[in-house]
C-alpha positions in Angstrom: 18.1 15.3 7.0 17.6 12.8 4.2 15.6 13.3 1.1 12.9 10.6 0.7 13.8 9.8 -2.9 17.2 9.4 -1.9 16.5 6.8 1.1 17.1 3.2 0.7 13.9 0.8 2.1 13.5 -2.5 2.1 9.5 -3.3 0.9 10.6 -6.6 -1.0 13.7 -8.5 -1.7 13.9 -6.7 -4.9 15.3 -3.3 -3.6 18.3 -4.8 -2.9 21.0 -6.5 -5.3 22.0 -10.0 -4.9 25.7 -9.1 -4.2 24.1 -6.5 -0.9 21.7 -10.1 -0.2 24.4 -12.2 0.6 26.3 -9.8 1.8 23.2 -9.4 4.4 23.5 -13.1 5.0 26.9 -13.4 5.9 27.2 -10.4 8.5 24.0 -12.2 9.7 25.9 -15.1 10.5 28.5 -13.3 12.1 25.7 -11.0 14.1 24.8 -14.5 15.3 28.7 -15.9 16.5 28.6 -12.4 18.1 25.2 -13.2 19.9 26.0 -16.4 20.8 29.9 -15.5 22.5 28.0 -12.7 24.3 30.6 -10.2 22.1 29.1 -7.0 22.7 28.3 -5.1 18.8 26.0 -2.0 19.7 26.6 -0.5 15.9 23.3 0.9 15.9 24.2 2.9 19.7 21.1 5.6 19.9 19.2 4.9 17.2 15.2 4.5 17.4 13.3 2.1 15.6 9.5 2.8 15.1 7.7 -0.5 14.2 4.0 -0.1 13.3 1.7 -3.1 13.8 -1.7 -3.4 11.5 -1.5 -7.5 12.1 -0.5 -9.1 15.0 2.8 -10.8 15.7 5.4 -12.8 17.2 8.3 -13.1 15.9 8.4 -10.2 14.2 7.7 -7.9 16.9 9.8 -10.0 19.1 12.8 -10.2 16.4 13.4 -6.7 15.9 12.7 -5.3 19.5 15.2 -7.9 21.0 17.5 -7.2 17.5 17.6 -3.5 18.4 18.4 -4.1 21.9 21.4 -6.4 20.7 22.5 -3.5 18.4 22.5 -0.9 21.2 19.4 1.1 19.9 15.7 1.0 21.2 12.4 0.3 19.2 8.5 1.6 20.0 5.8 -0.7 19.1 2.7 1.4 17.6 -0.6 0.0 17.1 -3.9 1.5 14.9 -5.3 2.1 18.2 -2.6 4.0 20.0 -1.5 6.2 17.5 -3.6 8.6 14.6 -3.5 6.0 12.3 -6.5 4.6 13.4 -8.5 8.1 14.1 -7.9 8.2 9.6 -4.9 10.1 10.0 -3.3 10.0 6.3 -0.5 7.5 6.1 1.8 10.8 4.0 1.3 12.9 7.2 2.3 10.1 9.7 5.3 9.0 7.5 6.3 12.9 7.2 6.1 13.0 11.3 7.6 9.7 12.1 10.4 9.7 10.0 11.6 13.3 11.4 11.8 11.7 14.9 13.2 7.9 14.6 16.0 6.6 12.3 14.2 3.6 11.1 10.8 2.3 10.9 9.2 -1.5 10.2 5.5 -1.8 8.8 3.3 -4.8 9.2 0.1 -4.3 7.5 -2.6 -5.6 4.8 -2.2 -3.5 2.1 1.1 -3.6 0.5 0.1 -0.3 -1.7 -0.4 1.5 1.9 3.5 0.6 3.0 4.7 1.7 -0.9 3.0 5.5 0.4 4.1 5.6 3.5 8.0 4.7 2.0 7.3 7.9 -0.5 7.0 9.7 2.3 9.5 9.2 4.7 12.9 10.7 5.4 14.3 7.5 6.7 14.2 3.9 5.6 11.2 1.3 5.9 10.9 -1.9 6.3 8.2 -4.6 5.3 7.5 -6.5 8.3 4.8 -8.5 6.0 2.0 -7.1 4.0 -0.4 -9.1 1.9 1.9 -8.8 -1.2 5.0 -10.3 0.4 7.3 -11.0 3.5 10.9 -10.0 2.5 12.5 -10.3 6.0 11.4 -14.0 6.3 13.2 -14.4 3.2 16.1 -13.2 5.0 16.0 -15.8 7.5 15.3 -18.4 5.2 18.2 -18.0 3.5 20.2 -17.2 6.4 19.1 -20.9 7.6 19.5 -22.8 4.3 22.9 -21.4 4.0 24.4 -22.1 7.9 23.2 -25.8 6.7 23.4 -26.4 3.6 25.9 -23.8 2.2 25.1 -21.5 -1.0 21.7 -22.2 -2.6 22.6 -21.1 -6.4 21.6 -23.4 -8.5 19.3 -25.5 -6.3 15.7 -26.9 -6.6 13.3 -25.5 -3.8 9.4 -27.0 -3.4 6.3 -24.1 -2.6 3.9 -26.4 -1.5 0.5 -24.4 -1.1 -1.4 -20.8 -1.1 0.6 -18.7 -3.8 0.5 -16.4 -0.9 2.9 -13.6 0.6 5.4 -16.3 1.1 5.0 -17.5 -2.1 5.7 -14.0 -4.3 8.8 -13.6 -1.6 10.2 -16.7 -2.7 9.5 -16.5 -6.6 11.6 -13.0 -5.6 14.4 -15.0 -4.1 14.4 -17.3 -6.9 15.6 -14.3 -8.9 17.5 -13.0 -6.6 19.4 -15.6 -5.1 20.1 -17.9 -8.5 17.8 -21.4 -7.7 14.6 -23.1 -9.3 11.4 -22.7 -7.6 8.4 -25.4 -8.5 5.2 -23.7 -6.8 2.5 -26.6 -6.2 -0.7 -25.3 -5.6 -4.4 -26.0 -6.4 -6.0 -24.2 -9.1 -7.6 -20.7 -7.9 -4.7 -19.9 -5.3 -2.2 -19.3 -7.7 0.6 -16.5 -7.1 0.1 -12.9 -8.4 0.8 -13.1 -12.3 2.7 -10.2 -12.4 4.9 -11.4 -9.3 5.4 -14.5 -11.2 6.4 -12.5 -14.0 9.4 -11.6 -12.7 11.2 -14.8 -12.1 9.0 -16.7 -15.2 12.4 -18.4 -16.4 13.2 -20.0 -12.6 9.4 -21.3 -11.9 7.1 -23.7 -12.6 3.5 -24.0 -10.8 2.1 -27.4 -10.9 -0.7 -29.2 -9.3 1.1 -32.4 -8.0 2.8 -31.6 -5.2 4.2 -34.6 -4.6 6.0 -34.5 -8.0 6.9 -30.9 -7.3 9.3 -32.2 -4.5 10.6 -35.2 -6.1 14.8 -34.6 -5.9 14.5 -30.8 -4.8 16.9 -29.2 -1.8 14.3 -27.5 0.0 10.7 -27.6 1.1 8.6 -25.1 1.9 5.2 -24.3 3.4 3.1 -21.9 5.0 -0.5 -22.0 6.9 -3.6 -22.0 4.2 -5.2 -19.5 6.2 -3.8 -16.4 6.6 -4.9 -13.1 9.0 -7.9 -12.3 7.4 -9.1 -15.0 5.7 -10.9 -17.0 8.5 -14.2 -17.1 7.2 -12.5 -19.1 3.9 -11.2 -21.7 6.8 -13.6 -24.8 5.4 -13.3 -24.3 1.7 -9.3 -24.0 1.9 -9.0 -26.6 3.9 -11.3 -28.8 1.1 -9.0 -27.3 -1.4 -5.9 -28.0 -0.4 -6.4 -31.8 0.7 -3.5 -33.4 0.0 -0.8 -30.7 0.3 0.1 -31.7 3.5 4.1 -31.7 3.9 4.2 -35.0 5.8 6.8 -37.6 5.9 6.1 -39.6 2.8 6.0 -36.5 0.7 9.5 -35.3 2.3 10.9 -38.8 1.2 10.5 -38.1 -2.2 12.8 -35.0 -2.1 16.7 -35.1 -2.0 18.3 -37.3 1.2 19.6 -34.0 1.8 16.9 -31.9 1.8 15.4 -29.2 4.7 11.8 -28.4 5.6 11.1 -24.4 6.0 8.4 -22.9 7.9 8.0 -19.5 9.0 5.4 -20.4 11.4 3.0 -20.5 13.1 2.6 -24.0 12.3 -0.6 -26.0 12.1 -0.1 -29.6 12.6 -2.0 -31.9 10.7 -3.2 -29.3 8.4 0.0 -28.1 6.1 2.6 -30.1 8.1 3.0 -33.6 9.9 3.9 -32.6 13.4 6.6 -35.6 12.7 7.9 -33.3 10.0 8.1 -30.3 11.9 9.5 -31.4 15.1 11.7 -33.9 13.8 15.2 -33.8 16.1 16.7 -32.6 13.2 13.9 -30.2 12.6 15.4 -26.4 11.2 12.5 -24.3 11.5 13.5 -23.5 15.1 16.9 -22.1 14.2 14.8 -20.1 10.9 12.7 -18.6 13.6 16.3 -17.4 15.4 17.5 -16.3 12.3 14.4 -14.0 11.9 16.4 -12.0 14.8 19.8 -12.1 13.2 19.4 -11.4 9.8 17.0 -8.3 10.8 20.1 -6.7 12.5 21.7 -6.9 9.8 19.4 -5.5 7.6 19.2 -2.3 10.2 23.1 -2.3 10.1 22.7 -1.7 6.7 19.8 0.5 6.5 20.7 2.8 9.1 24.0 2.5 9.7 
């Protein structure tokens, strides 16, 4: 049985080395040739994946239960309501149980200090599914998608344009991690986490323009302006971040060649044109597949 110091997770693209990232990326694309030929690849034969939901999901639920299936393992989806979690169960005692009866287990929750205990705890690897901090598997896929398109993205430009939310701090990580300029345009009082910021200082720049943020870059990127819990802020964001909108003119002003990311769901009108997002040669449909693909290959590493 593994010792929990000694167990690799993966809470933010930061626990892993760029070298092991693209590494991820390309057995990703070759987890997707398998997919798509109908090769069989059940690596991960008898393995059990444990995914606990705090938030609700789509894709990612959907992503790693299919994923698992692929890889010839199973998953359980377990909910505050179904398990002890939710009768105030400490999160040491369930990660001490769990992790004694499953091989691998994916956390989507609010509190990215709550995942960080849970991981201290736990004999096997976790996995952050999204927490309020960051979302390190959509960074995956991003990359996954940029790359199948675009090739490498070293040395590139890339456009945040909005919150300095989850999605933002993952992509100031993959700044760092993955060698290209990030320019973060966002309206005063939703800047990222100073400390995330900290840690790619020399690749970013925020700015409050974000029309000059995307003049010339490879890549655009955006993300709803409300988030899961932030409902009741629905009117004042929506005031704040007039003008942010990722519509056509704005992607005009960024390289010819340049690709529009979104890890959904999308609200059209608000942070996106719907001509934007389901242009013909519209991405964000083959980042939301990648979500599936690069997740296996994250278990494959994890577990296998």
């Amino acid at each position: 049985m593994s010792d929990p110091v000694s167990v690799r997770h993966f809470l933010s693209l930061m626990d892993l080395s760029p070298d092991e990232l693209r590494a991820l990326i390309a057995r990703a694309a070759e987890l997707k040739r398998l997919q798509r030929a109908g090769t069989p690849h059940a690596s991960l034969q008898g393995k059990v994946l444990a995914m606990i939901f705090e938030k609700s999901s789509t894709r990612t639920r959907v992503s790693f239960e299919a994923g698992m299936i692929q890889l010839g393992g199973a998953s359980m989806f377990l909910s505050p309501r179904d398990t002890q979690l939710g009768r105030g169960e400490p999160i040491e005692d369930t990660a001490r149980v769990l992790s004694r009866m499953v091989d691998c287990i994916m956390i989507r929750t609010f509190d990215h200090a709550d995942l960080e205990t849970f991981a201290r705890h736990s004999r096997v690897p976790v996995i952050n599914g999204l927490t309020d901090m960051c979302h390190p598997c959509q960074l995956l896929a991003d990359m996954q998608t940029y790359f199948e398109h675009r090739g490498d993205i070293a040395g590139k430009t890339v456009a945040w344009v909005g919150d300095g939310n989850n999605m933002c701090h993952s992509y100031i990580s993959a700044a760092k991690q993955f060698d290209f300029s990030l320019r973060i345009a966002c309206p005063e009082g939703f800047d990222p986490d100073a400390q995330v910021l900290a840690l790619a200082a020399d690749r970013c720049d925020v700015m409050r323009d974000p029309r000059a943020a995307v003049d010339g870059v490879d890549l655009v990127v955006t993300d709803t302006w409300i988030s899961m819990g932030q409902e009741d802020e629905k009117a004042r964001r929506e005031r704040a971040f007039a003008g942010y909108m990722v519509d056509g003119s704005m992607m005009a002003r960024a390289h010819a060649d340049a690709l529009f990311l979104h890890c959904l769901p999308a609200y059209r009108g608000k942070e996106v044109a719907a001509d934007v997002l389901d242009a013909p040669d519209s991405v964000v449909w083959d980042e939301a597949e990648n979500r599936m693909h690069a997740q296996k290959a994250l278990l494959e590493f994890l577990i296998g």
